[in-house]
VMD Tcl script that builds the backbone (N, CA, C; Angstrom):
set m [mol new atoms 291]
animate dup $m
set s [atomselect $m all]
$s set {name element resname resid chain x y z} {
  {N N UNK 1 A 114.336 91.417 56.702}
  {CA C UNK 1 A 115.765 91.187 56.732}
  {C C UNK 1 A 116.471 92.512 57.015}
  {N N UNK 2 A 117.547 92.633 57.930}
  {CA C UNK 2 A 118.056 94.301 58.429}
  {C C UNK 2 A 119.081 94.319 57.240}
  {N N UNK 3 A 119.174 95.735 57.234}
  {CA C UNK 3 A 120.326 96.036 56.359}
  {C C UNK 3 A 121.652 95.898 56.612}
  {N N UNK 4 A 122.475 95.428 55.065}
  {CA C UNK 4 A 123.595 94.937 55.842}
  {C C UNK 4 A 124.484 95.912 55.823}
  {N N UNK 5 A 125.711 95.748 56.623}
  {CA C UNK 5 A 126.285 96.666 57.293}
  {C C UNK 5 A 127.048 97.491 56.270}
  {N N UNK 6 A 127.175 98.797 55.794}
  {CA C UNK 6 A 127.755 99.691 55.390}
  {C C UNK 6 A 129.635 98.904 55.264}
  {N N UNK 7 A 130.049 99.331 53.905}
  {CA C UNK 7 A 131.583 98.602 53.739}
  {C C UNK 7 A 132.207 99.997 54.254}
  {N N UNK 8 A 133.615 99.474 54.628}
  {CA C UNK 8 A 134.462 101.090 55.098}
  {C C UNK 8 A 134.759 101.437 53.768}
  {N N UNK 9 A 134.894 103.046 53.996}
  {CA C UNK 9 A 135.387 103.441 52.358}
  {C C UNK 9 A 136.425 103.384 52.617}
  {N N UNK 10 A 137.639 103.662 53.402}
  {CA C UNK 10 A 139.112 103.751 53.525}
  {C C UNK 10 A 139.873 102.385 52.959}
  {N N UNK 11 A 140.776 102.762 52.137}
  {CA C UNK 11 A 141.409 101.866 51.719}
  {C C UNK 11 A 142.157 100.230 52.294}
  {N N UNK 12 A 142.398 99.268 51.773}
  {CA C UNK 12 A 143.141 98.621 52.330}
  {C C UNK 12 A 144.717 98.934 52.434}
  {N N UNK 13 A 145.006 98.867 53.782}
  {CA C UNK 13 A 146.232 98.912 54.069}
  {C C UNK 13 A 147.232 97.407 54.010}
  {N N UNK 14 A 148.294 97.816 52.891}
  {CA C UNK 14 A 148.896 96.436 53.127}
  {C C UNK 14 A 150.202 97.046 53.769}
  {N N UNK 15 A 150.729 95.207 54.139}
  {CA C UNK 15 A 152.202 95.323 55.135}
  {C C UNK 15 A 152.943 96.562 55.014}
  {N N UNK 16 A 153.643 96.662 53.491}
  {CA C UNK 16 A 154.134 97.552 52.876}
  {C C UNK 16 A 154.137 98.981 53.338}
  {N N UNK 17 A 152.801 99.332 53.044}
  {CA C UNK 17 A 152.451 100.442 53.355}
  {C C UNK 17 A 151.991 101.246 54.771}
  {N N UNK 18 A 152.096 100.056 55.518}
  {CA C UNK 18 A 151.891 100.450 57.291}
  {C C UNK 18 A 152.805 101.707 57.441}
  {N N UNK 19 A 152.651 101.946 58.296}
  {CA C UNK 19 A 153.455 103.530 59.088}
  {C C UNK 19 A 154.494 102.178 59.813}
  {N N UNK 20 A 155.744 102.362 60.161}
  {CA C UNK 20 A 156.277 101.101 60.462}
  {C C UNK 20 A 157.320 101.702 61.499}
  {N N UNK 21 A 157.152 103.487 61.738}
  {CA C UNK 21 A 157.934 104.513 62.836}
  {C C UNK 21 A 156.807 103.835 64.194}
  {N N UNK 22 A 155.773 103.730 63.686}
  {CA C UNK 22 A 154.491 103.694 64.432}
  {C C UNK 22 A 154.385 102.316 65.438}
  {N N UNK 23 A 155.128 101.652 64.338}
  {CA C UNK 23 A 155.269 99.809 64.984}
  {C C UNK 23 A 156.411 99.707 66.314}
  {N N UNK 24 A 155.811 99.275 67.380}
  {CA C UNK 24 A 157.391 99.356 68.048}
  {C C UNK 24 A 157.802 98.054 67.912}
  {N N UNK 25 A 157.426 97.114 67.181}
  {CA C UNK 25 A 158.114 95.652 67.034}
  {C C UNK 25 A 158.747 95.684 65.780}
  {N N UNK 26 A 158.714 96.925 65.113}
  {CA C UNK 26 A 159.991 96.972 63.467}
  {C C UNK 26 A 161.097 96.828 64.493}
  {N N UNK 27 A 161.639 97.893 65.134}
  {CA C UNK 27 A 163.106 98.121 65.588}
  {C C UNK 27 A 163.196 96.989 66.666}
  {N N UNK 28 A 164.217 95.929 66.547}
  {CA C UNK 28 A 164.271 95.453 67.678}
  {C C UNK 28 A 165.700 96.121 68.966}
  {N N UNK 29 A 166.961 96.618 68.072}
  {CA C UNK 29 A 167.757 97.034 68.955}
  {C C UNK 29 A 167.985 98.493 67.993}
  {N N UNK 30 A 168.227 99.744 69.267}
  {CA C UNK 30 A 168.967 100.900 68.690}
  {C C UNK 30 A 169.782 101.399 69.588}
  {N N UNK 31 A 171.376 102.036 69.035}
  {CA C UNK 31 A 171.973 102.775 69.316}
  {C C UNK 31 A 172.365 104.108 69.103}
  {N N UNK 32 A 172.040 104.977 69.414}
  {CA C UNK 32 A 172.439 106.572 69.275}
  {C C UNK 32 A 174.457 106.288 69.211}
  {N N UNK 33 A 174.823 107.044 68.205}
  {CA C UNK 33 A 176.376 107.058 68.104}
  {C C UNK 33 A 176.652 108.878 67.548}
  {N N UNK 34 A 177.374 108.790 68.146}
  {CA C UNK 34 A 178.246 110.309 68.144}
  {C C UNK 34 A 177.252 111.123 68.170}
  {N N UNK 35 A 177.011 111.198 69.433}
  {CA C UNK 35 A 176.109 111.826 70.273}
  {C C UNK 35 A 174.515 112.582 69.486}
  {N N UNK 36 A 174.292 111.215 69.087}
  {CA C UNK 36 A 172.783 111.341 68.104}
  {C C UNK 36 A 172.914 111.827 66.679}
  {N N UNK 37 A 173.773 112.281 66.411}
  {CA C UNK 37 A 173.969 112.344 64.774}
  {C C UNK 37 A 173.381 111.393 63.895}
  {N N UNK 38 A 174.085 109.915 64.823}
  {CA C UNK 38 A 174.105 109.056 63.310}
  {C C UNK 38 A 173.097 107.790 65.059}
  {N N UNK 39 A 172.474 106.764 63.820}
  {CA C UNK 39 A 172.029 105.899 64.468}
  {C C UNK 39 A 172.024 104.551 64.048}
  {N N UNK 40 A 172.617 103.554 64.627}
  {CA C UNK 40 A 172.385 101.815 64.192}
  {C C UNK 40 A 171.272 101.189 65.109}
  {N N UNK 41 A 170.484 100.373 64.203}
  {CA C UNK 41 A 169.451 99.444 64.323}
  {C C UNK 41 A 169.492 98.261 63.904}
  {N N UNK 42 A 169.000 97.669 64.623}
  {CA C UNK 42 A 168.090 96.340 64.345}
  {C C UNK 42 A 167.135 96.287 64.010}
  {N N UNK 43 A 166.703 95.447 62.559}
  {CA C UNK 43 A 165.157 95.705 62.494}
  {C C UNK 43 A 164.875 93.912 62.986}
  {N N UNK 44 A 164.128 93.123 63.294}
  {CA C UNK 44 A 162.878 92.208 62.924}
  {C C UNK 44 A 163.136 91.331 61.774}
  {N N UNK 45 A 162.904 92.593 60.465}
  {CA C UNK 45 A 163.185 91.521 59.619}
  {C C UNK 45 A 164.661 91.489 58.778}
  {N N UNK 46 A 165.758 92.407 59.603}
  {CA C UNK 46 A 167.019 91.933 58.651}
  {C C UNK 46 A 167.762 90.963 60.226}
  {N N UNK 47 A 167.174 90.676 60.740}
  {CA C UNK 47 A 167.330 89.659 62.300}
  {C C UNK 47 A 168.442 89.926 63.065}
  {N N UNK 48 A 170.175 89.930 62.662}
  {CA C UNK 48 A 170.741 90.168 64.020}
  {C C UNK 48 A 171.326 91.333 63.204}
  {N N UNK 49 A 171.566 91.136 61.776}
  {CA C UNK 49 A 172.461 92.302 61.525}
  {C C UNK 49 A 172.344 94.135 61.191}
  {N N UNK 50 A 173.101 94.649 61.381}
  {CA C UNK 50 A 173.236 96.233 61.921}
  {C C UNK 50 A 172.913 96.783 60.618}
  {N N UNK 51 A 172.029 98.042 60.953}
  {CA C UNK 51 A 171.859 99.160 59.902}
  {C C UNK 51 A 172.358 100.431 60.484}
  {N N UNK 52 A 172.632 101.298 59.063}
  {CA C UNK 52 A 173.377 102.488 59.754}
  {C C UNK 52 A 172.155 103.822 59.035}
  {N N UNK 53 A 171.901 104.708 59.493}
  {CA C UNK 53 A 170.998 105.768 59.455}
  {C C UNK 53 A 171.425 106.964 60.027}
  {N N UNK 54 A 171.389 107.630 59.529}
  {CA C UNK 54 A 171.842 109.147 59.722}
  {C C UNK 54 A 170.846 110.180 58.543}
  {N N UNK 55 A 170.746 111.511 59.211}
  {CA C UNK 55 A 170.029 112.265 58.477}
  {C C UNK 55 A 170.850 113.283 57.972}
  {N N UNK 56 A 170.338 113.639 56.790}
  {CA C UNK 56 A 171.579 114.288 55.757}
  {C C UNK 56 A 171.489 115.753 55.869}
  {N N UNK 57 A 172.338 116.436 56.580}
  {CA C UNK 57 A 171.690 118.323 56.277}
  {C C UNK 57 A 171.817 118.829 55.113}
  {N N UNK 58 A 170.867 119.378 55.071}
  {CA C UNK 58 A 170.770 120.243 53.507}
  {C C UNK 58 A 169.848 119.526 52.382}
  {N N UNK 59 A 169.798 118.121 52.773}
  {CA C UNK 59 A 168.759 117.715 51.775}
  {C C UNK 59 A 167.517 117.272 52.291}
  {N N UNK 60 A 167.202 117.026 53.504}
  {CA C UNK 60 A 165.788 116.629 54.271}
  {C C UNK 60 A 166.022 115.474 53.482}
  {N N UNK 61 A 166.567 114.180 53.760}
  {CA C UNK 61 A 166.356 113.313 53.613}
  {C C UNK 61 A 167.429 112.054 54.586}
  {N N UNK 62 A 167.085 111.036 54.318}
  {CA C UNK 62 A 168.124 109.816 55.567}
  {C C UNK 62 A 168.747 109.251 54.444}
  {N N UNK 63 A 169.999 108.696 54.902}
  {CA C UNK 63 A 171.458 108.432 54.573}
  {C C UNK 63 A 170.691 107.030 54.893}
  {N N UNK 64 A 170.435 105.468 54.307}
  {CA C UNK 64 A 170.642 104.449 55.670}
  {C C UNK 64 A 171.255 103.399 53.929}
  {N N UNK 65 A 171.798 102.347 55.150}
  {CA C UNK 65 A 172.537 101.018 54.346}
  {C C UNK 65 A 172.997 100.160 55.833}
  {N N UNK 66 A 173.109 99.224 55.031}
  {CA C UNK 66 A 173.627 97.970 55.938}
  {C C UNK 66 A 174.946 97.972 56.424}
  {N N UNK 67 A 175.165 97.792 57.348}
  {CA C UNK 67 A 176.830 97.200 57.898}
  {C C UNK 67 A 177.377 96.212 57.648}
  {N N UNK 68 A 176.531 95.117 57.205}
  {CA C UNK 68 A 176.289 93.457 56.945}
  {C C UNK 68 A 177.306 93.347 58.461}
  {N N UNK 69 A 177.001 93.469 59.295}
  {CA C UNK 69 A 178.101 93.080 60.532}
  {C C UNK 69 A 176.755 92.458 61.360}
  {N N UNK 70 A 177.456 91.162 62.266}
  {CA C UNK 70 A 176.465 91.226 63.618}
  {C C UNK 70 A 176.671 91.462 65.151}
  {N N UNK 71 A 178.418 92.050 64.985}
  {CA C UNK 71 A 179.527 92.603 65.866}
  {C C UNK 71 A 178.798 93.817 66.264}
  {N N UNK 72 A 179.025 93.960 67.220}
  {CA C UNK 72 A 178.624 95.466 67.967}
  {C C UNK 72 A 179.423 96.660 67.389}
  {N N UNK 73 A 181.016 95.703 68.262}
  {CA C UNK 73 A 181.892 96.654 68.351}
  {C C UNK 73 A 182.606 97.149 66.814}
  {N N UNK 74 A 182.339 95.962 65.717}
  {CA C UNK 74 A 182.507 95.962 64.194}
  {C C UNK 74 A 181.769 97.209 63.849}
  {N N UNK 75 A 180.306 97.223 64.098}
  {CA C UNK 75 A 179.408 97.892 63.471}
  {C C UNK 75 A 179.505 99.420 63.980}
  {N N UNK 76 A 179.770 99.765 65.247}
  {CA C UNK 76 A 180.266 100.934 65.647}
  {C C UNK 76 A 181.260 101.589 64.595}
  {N N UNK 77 A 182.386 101.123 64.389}
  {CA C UNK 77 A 183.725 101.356 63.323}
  {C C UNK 77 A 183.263 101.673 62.170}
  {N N UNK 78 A 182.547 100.972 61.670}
  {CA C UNK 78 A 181.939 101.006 60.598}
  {C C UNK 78 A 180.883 102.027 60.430}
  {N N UNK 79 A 180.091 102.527 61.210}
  {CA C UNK 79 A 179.197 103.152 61.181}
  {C C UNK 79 A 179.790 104.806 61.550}
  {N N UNK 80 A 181.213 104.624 62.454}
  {CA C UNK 80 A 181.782 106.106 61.998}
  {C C UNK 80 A 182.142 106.404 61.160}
  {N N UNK 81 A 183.024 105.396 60.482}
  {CA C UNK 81 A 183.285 105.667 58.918}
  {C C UNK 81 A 182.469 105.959 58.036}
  {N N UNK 82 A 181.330 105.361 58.365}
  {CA C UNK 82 A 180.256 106.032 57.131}
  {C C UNK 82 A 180.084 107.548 57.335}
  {N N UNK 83 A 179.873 107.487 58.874}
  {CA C UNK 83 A 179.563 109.399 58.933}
  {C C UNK 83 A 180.228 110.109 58.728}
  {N N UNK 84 A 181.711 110.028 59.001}
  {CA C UNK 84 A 182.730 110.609 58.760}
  {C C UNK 84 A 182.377 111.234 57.072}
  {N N UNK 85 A 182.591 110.092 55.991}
  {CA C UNK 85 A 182.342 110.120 54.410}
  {C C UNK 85 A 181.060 110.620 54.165}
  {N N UNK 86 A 180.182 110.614 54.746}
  {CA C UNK 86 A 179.176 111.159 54.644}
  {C C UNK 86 A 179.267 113.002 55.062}
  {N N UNK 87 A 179.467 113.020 56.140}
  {CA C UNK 87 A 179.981 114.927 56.623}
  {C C UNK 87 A 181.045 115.361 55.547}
  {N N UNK 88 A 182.302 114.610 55.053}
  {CA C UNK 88 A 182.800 115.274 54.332}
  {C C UNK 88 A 182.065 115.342 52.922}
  {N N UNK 89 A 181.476 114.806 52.281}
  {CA C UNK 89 A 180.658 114.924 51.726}
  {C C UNK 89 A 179.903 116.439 51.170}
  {N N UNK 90 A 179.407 116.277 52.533}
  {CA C UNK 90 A 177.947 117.516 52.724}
  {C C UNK 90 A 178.942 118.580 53.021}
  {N N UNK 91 A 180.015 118.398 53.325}
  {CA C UNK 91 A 181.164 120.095 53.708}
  {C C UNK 91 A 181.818 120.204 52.210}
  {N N UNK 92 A 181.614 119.276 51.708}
  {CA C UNK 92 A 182.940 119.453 49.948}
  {C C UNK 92 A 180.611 119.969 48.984}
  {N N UNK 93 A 179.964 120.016 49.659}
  {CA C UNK 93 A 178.871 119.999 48.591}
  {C C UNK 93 A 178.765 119.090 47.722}
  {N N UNK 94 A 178.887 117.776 47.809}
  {CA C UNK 94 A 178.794 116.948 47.102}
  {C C UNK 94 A 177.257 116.544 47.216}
  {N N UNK 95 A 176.650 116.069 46.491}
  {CA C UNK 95 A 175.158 114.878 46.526}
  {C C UNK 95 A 175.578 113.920 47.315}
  {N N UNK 96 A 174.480 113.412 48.220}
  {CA C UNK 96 A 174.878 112.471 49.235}
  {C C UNK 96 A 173.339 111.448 48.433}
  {N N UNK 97 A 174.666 110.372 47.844}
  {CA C UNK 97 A 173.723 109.203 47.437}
  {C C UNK 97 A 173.198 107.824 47.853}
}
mol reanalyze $m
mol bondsrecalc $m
mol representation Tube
mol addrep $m
């Protein structure tokens, strides 16, 4: 009888834990806004409606939340306003939460 086949040692990877930058079917729509600063997406699984993402200086970390909008031109407005409150923020030294 041959020997049976060696198990992988590497862990199981679940959904969760996938690399999901790596997936190109997470993002279904993106827009660059004010000239790459800040960015809205679509993911897959929140289906039509807008997320807002921006990266925070000074703390190495991302700003993101929902727009709950499925308006383009809504979610644009909305998504300057966040950056706007967000830059003043990071210029007054506040924690960006």
């Amino acid at each position: 009888m041959p020997n049976p086949r060696p198990l992988s040692k590497s862990p199981k990877r679940s959904a969760r834990n996938s690399c999901r930058k790596s997936n190109p079917f997470y993002i279904a729509e993106r827009n660059d806004i004010l000239d790459g600063e800040a960015i809205m997406l679509r993911t897959r699984q929140s289906k039509e409606v807008w997320r807002f993402r921006m990266r925070v200086p000074g703390e190495d970390a991302y700003y993101r939340v929902s727009l709950r909008t499925k308006h383009l031109s809504t979610a644009i407005a909305h998504a300057k306003n966040k950056w706007a409150d967000i830059t003043a923020m990071v210029n007054a030294d506040k924690k960006v939460s």
